[in-house]
MARBAVEX-442524 format. One record per atom (N, C-alpha, C, O): residue number from 0; atom name; x, y, z. Coordinates in steps of 0.02 Angstrom, whole numbers, plus 50000, padded with zeros to 5 digits. Example, Ala and Ser with C-alpha at 12.3 -4.5 7.8 and 13.67 -1.06 7.14 Angstrom:
% MARBAVEX-442524
@i 0 at N X 50660 Y 49716 Z 50390;
@i 0 at CA X 50615 Y 49775 Z 50390;
@i 0 at C X 50660 Y 49835 Z 50390;
@i 0 at O X 50712 Y 49834 Z 50423;
@i 1 at N X 50642 Y 49888 Z 50354;
@i 1 at CA X 50684 Y 49947 Z 50357;
@i 1 at C X 50645 Y 50002 Z 50394;
@i 1 at O X 50670 Y 50057 Z 50402;
***
This chain:
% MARBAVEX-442524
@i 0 at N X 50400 Y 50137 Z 45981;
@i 0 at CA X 50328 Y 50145 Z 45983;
@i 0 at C X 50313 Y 50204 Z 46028;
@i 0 at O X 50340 Y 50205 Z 46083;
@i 1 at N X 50268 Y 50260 Z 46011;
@i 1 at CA X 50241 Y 50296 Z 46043;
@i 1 at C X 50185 Y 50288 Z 46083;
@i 1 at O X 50131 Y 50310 Z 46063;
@i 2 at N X 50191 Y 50264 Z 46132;
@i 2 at CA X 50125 Y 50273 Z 46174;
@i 2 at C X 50109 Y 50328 Z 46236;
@i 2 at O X 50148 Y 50336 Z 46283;
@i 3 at N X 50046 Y 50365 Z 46226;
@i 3 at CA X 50024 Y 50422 Z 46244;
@i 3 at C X 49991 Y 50402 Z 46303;
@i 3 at O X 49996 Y 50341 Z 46310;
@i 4 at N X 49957 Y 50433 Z 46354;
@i 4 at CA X 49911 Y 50448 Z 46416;
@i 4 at C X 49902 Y 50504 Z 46384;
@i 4 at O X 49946 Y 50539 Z 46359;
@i 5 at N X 49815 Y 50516 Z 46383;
@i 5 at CA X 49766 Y 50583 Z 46368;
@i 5 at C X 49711 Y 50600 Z 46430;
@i 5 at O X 49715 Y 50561 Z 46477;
@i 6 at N X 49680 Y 50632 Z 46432;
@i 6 at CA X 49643 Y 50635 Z 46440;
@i 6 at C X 49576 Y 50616 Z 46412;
@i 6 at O X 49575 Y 50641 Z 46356;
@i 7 at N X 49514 Y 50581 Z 46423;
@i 7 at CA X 49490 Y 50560 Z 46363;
@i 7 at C X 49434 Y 50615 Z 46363;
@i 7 at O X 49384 Y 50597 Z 46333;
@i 8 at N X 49431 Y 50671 Z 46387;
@i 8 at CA X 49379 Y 50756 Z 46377;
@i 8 at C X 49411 Y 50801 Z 46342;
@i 8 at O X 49391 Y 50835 Z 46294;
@i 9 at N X 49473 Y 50799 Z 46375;
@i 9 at CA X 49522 Y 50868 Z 46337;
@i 9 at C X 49593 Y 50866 Z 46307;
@i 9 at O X 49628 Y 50910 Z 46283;
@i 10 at N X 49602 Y 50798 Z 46316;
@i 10 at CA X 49660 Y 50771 Z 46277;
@i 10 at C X 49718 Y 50771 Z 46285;
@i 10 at O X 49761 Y 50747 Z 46247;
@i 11 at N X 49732 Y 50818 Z 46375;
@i 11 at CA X 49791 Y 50841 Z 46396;
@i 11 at C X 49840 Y 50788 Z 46407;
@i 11 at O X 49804 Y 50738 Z 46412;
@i 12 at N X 49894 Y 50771 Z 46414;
@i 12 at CA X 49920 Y 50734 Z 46436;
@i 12 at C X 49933 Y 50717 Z 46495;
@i 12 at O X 49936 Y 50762 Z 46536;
@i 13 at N X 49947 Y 50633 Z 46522;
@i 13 at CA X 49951 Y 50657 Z 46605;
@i 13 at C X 50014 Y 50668 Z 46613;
@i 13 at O X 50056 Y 50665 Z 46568;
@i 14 at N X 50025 Y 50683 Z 46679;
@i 14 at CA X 50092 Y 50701 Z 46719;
@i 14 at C X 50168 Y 50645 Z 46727;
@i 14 at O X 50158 Y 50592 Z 46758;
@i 15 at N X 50212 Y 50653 Z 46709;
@i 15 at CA X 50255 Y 50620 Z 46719;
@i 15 at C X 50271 Y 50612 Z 46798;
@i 15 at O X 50280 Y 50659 Z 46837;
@i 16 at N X 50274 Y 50542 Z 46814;
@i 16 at CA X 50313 Y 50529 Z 46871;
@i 16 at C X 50385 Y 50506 Z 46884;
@i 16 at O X 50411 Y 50451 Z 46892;
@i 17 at N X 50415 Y 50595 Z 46882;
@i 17 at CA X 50471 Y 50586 Z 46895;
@i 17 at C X 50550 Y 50545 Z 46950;
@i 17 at O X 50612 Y 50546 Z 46951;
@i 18 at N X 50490 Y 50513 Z 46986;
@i 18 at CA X 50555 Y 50461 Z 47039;
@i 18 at C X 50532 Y 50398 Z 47002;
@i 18 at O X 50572 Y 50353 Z 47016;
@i 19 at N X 50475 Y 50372 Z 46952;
@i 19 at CA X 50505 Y 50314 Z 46931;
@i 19 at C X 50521 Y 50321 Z 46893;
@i 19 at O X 50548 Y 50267 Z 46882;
@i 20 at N X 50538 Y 50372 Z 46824;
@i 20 at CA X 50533 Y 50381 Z 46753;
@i 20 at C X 50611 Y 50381 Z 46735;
@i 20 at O X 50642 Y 50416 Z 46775;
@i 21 at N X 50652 Y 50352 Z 46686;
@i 21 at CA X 50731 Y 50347 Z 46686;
@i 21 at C X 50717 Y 50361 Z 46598;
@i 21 at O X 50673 Y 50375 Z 46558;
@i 22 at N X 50789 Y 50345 Z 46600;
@i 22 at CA X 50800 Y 50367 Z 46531;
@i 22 at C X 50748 Y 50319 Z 46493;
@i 22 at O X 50693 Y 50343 Z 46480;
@i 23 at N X 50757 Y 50274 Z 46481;
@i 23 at CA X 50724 Y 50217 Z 46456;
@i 23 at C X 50646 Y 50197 Z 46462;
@i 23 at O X 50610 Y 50156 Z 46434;
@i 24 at N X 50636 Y 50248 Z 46512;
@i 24 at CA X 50553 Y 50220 Z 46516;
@i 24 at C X 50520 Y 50291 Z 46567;
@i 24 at O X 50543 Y 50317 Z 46618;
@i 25 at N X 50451 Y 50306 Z 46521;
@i 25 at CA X 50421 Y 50356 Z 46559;
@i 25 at C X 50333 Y 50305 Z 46590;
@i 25 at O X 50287 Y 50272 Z 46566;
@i 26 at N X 50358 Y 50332 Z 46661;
@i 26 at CA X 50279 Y 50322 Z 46698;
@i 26 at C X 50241 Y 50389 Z 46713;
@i 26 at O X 50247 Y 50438 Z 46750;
@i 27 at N X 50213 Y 50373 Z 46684;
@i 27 at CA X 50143 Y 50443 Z 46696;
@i 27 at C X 50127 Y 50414 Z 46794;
@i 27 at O X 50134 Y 50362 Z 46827;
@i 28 at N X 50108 Y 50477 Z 46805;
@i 28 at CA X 50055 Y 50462 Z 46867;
@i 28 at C X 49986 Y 50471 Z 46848;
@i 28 at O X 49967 Y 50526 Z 46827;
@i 29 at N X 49947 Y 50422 Z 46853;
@i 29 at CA X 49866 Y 50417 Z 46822;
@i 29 at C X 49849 Y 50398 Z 46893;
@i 29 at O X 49793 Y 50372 Z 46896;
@i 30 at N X 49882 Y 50404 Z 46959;
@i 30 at CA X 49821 Y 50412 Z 47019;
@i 30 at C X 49768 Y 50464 Z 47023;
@i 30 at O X 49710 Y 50452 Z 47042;
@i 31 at N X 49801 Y 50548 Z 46996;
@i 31 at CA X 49774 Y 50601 Z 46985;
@i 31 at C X 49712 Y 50616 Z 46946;
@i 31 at O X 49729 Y 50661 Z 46908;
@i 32 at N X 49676 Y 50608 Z 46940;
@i 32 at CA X 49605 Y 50612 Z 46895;
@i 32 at C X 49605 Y 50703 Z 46835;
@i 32 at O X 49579 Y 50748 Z 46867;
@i 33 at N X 49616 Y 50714 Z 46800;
@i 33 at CA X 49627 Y 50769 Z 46754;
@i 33 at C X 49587 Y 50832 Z 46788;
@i 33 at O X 49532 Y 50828 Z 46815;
@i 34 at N X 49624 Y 50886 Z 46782;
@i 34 at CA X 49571 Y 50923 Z 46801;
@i 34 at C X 49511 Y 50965 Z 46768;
@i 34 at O X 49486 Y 51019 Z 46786;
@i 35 at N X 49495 Y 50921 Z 46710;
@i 35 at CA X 49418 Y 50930 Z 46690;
@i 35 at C X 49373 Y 50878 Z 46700;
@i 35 at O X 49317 Y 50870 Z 46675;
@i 36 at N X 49413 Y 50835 Z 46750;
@i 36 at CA X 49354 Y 50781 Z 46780;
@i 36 at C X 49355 Y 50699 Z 46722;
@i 36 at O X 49331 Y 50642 Z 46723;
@i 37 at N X 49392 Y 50734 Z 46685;
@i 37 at CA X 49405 Y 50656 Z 46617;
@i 37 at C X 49447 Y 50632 Z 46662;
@i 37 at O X 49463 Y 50652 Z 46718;
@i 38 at N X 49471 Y 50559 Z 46610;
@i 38 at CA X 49497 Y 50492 Z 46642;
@i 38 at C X 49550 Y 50484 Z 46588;
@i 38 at O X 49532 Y 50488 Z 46529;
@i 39 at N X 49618 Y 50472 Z 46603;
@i 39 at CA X 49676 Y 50449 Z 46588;
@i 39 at C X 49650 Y 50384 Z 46553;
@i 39 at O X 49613 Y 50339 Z 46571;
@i 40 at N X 49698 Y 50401 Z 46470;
@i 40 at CA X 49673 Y 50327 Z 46433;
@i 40 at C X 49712 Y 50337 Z 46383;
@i 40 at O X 49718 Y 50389 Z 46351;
@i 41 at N X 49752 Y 50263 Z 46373;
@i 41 at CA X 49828 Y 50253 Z 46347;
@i 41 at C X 49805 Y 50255 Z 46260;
@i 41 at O X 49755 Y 50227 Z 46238;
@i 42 at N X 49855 Y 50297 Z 46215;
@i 42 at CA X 49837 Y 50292 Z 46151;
@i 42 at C X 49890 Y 50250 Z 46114;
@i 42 at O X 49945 Y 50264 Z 46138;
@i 43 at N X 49894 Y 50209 Z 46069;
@i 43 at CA X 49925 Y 50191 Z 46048;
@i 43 at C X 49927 Y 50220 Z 45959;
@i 43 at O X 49879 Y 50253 Z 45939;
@i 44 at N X 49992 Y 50204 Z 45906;
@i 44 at CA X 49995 Y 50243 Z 45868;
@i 44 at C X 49954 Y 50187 Z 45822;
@i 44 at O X 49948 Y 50131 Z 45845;
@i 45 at N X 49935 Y 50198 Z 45775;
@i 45 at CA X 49926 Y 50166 Z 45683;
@i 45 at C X 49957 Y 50114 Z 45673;
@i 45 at O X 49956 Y 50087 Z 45618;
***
């Protein structure tokens, strides 16, 4: 399953947080607020 973090203004993706993220599993860091002021919001696929 693909699941995304966007931005929900500009659609960017957020940032990977690389000291928890392993082969097997990626954590975004969503403490960071986007820098067009949008809000991190998880997409799921179809």
């Amino acid at each position: 399953m693909d699941i995304r973090v966007v931005c929900n203004k500009c659609r960017k993706e957020a940032p990977i947080d690389k000291e928890k993220s392993n082969l097997n599993w990626k954590v975004y860091d969503e403490s960071k607020s986007c820098k067009c002021g949008g809000e991190w919001k998880m997409i799921l696929p179809p």
